[in-house]
VEXDREN-2710 file (C-alpha; in Angstrom, 1 decimal):
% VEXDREN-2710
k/r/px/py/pz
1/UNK/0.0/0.0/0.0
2/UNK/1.7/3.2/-0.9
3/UNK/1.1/6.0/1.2
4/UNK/2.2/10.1/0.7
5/UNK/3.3/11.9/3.5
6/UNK/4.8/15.5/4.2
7/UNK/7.9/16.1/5.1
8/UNK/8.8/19.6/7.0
9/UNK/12.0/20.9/5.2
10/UNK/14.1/23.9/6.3
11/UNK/16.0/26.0/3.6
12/UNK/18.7/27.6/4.4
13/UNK/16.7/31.2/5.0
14/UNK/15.4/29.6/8.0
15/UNK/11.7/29.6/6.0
16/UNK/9.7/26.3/6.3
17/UNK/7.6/25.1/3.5
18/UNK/5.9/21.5/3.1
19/UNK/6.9/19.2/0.2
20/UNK/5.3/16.1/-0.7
21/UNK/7.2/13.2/-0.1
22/UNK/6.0/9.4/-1.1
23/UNK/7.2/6.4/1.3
24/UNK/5.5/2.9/0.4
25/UNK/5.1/1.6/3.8
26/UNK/4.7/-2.7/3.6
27/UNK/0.9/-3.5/5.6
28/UNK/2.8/-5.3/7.8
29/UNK/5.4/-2.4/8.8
30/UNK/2.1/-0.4/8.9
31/UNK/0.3/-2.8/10.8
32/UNK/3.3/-3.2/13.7
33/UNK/3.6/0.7/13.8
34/UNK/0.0/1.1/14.5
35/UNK/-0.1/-1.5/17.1
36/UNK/3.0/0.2/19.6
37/UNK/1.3/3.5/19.0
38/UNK/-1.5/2.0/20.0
39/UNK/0.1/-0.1/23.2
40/UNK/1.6/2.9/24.0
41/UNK/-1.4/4.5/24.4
42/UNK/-2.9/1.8/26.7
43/UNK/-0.2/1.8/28.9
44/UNK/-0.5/5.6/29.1
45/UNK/-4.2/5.6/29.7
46/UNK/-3.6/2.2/32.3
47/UNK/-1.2/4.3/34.1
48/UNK/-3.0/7.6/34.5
49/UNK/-6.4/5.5/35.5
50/UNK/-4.6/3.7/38.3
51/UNK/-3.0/6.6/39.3
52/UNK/-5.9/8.5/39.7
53/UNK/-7.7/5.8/41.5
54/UNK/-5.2/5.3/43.6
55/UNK/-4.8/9.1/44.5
56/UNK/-8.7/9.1/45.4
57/UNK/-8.2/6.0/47.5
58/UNK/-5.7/6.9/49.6
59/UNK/-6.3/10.5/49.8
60/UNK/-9.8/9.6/51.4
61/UNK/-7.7/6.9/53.8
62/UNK/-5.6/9.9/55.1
63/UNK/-8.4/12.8/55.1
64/UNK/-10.1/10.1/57.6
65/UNK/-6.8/9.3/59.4
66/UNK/-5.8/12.9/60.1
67/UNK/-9.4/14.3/60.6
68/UNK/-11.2/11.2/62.3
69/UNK/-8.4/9.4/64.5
70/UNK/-5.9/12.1/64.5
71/UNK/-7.6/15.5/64.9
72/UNK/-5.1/18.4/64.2
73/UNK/-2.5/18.7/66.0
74/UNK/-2.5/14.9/67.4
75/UNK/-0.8/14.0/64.1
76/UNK/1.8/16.3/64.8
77/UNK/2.3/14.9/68.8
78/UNK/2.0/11.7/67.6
79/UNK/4.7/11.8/64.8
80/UNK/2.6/10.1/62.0
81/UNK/2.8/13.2/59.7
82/UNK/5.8/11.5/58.0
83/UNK/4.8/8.3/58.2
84/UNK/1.4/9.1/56.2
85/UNK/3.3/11.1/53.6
86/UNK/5.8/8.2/53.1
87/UNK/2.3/5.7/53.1
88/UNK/0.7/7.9/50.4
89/UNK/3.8/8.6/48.3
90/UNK/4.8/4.6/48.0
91/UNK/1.4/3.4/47.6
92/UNK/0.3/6.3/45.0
93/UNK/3.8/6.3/43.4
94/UNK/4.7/2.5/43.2
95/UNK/1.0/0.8/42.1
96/UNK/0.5/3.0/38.8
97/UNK/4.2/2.7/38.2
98/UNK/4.3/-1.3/37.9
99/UNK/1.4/-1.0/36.0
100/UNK/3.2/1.1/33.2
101/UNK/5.4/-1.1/33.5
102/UNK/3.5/-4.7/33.3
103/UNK/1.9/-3.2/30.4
104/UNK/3.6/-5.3/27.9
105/UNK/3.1/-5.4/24.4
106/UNK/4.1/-9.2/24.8
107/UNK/1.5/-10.3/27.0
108/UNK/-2.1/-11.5/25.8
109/UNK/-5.0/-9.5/27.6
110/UNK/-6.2/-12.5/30.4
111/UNK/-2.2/-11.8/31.0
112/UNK/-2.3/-8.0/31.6
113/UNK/-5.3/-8.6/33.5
114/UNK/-4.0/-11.1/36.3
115/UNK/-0.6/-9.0/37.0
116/UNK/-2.9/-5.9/37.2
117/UNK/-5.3/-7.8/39.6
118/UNK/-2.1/-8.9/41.9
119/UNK/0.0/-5.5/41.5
120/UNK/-4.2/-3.6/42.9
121/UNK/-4.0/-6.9/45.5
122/UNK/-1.0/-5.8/46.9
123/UNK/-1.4/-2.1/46.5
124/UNK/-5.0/-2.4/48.6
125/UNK/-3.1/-5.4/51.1
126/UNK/0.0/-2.1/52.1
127/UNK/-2.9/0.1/52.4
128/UNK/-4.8/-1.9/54.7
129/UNK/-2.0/-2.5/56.8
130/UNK/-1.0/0.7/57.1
131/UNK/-5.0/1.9/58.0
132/UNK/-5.0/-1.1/60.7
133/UNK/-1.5/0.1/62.4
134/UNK/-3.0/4.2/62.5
135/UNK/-6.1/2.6/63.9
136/UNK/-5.0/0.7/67.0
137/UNK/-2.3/3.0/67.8
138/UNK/-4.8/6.1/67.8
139/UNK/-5.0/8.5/70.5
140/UNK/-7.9/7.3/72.6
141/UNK/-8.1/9.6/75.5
142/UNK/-6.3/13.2/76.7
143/UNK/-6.0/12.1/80.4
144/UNK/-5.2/14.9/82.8
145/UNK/-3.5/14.2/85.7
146/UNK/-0.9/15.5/88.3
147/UNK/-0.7/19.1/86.3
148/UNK/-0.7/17.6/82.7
149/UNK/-2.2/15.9/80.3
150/UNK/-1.2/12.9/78.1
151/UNK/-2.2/11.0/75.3
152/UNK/-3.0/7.4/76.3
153/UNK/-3.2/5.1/73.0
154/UNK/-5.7/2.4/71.6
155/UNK/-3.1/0.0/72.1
156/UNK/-1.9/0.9/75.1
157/UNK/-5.4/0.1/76.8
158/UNK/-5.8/-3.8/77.6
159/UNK/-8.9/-5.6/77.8
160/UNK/-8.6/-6.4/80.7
161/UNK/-8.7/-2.7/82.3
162/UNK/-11.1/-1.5/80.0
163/UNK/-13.6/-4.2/81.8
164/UNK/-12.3/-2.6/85.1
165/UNK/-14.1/0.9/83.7
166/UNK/-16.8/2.5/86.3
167/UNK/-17.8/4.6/83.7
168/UNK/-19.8/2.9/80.4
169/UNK/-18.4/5.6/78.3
170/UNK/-14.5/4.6/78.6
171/UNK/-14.9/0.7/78.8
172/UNK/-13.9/0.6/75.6
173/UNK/-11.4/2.9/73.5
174/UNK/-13.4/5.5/71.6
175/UNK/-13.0/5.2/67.7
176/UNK/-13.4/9.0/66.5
177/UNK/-11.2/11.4/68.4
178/UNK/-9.4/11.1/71.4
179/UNK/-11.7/12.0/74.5
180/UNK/-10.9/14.4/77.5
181/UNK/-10.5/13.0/80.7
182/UNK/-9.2/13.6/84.5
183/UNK/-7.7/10.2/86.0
184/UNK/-7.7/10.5/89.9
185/UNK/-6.0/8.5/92.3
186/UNK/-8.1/6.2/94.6
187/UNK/-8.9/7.1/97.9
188/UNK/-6.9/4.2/100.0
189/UNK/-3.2/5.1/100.1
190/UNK/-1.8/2.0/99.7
191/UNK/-3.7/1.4/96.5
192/UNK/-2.7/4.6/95.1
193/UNK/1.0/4.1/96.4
194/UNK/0.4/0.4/94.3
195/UNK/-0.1/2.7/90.6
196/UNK/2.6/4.7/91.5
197/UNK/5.3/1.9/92.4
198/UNK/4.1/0.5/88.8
199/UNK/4.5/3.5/86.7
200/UNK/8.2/3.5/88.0
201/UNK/8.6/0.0/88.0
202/UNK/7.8/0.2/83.9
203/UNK/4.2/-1.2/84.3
204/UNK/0.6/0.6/84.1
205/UNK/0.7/4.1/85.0
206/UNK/-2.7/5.3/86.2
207/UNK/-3.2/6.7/82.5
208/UNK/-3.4/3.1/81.4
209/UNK/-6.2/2.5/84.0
210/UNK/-9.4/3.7/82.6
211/UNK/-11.0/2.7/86.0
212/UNK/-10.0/6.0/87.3
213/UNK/-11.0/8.3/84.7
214/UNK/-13.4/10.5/85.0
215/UNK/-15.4/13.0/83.1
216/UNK/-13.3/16.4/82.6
217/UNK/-13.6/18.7/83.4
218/UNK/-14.5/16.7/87.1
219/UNK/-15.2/18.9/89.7
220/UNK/-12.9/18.2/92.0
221/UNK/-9.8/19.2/90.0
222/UNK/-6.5/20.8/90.7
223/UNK/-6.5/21.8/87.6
224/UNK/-7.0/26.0/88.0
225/UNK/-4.4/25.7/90.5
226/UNK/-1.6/24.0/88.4
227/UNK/-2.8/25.6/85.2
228/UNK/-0.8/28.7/84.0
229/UNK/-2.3/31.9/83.1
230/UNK/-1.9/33.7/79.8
231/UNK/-0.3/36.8/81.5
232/UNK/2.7/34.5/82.8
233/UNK/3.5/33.5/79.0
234/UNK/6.4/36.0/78.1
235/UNK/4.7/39.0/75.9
236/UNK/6.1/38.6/72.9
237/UNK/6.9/34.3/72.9
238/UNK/5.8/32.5/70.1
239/UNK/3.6/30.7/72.7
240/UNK/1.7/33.7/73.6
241/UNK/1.4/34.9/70.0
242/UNK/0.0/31.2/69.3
243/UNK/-2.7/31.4/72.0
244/UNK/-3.7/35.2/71.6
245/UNK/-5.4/34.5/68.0
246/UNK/-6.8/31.4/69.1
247/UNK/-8.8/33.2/72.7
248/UNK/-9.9/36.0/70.0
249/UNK/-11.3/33.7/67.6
250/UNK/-13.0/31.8/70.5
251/UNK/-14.2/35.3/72.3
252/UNK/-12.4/34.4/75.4
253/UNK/-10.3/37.5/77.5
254/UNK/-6.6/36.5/78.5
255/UNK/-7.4/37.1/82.0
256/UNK/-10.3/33.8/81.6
257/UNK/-7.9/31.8/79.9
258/UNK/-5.4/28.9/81.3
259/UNK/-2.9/26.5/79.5
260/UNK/-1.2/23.3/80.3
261/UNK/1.2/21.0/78.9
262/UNK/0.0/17.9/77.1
263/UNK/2.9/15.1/76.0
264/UNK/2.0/13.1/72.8
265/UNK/4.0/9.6/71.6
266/UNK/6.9/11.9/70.2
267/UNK/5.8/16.1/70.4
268/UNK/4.7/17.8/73.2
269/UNK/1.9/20.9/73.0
270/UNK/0.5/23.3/75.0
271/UNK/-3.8/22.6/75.8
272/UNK/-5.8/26.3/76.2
273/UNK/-8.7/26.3/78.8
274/UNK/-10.7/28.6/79.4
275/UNK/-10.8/29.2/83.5
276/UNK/-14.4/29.6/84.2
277/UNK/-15.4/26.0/83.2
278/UNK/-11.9/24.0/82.6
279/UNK/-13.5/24.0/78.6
280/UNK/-11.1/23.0/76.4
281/UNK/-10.4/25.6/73.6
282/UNK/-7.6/24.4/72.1
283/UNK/-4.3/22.5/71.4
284/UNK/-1.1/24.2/70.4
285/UNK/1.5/22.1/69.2
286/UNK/5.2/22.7/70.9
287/UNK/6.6/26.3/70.8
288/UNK/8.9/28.0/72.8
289/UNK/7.3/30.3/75.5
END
C-alpha cells in the first residue's frame, strides 16, 4: 500500500515550506507501527487511571486518618505526619508505576489482566496495613493528671482494664477522636501508692487504667491551681502569640484563659482552657514560650 506523506524541510533562509514526499510503507510495517502506537497509548491511559484511582483511594484513607483518629495537632504529637506522607507517596507512586510497567506489548490480555489484579491486591493489602496500624495506635483519651495531660493510646489500653471501667463511656477505647479525661487516684493510700510503684517499676501508669477516669472537666480538679495563666506567657513568645489569636477567635479575655502541657508519643503541646469552666479551647502544638 503506498502512502504520501509530508515532510517539514528547512531551507537555508530559515523559511519552512511542506513538500510532498511518497514512502511505500509494507501492511505489515504499517500494521506493527499502529499497534505500539497503540500499546503505547494503553499503557499511558492504564497508568493515569490507576494513578488516579489510587490518588482518590488513599487521599480519602488519610483525610479520615488525620481528621477522624488524629484531629489536628494529634498527628503532629503523635509523629505520624511523616509516616502518612511516606504511606501515600509509596502506595500512590509505586502501584501505577508497575502498571506502566506490566503493560507489555508481549502479553495476551487474560495476562495483563492477572498481573494488574495482583500489582491492585498488593497495592490495597499495604494500604490496609498501614490503616490497621494508624487505627490501633490512635490516640484514645487526653488524660489529665498531676498538672498535665497525656495521650493514652488504643493500644496501650488492655482488655482487661477496660472491663475494670466504672464509667460505660471509657470501657472501651473511643474510635473517632481522642476523649478528655481527669484520672484520679483512689482514695486508699496504699492502692494509690500500688499505681505509683508500677508507673516506676515500667508497668501501668494510672493513664493506662481507665477505672479511674473520670469525666473532665470533674469537679474536684487541681487543675485551676496548676494551670498557667496567659499573663505569665512571656509577651512577645511565640507561645503567647500562638494562643492570643486562638482566645480571640473563640471570644475568650486572656485574664479567663489557662494552659497546660500535654505530651504526645513523640511532640509535646500546650492545651488552652478557658478558666471559668476548665472548657477546652484548644491544642497548640510545641513552641517556645
Amino acid at each position: 500500500m503506498a502512502m504520501t506523506a509530508f515532510a517539514l524541510l528547512k531551507s537555508d533562509t530559515s523559511l519552512f515550506f511542506l513538500a510532498p514526499t511518497c514512502a511505500t510503507l509494507s501492511p505489515a510495517t504499517s500494521a506493527s507501527s499502529f499497534a505500539s502506537t497503540s500499546m503505547k497509548s494503553l499503557r499511558l491511559r492504564l497508568f493515569l487511571t490507576h494513578l488516579a484511582i489510587s490518588a482518590a483511594i488513599i487521599g480519602s484513607c488519610v483525610a479520615f486518618i488525620v481528621f477522624a483518629w488524629y484531629p489536628p495537632p494529634f498527628a503532629q504529637l503523635e509523629g505520624i505526619s511523616s509516616i502518612l506522607l511516606l504511606m501515600a507517596g509509596v502506595d500512590v507512586g509505586a502501584g501505577p508505576l508497575c502498571t506502566l510497567v506490566a503493560a507489555s506489548p508481549k502479553k495476551s490480555r487474560a495476562h495483563l489482566a492477572r498481573d494488574l489484579a495482583v500489582i491492585g491486591s498488593v497495592q490495597l493489602l499495604a494500604l490496609g496495613y498501614a490503616v490497621y496500624t494508624t487505627c490501633i495506635a490512635r490516640p484514645a483519651f487526653v488524660v489529665y493528671s498531676v498538672g498535665e495531660f497525656e495521650v493514652e493510646h488504643a493500644n496501650e489500653l488492655t482488655s482487661e482494664e477496660l472491663a475494670k471501667a466504672t464509667t460505660p463511656a471509657f470501657a472501651s477505647a473511643p474510635l473517632l477522636g481522642p476523649v478528655f479525661v481527669e484520672a484520679r487516684f483512689p482514695d486508699d493510700p496504699k492502692e494509690a501508692m500500688r499505681i505509683v510503684n508500677s508507673a516506676v517499676f515500667g508497668g501501668p501508669d494510672i493513664k493506662d487504667m481507665p477505672r479511674s477516669f473520670q469525666p473532665w472537666p470533674y469537679p474536684g480538679t487541681d487543675a485551676r491551681e496548676k494551670a498557667k495563666p496567659i499573663s505569665q506567657l512571656p509577651e512577645h513568645g511565640a507561645l503567647r502569640e500562638a494562643v492570643v489569636p486562638l482566645l480571640r477567635s473563640r471570644g475568650v479575655g486572656e485574664a479567663d484563659a489557662v494552659v497546660l502541657p500535654i505530651t504526645g508519643k513523640i511532640d509535646r503541646g500546650t492545651v488552652v482552657l478557658r478558666k471559668s469552666d476548665l472548657a477546652v479551647l484548644g491544642i497548640i502544638p510545641y513552641l517556645a514560650p
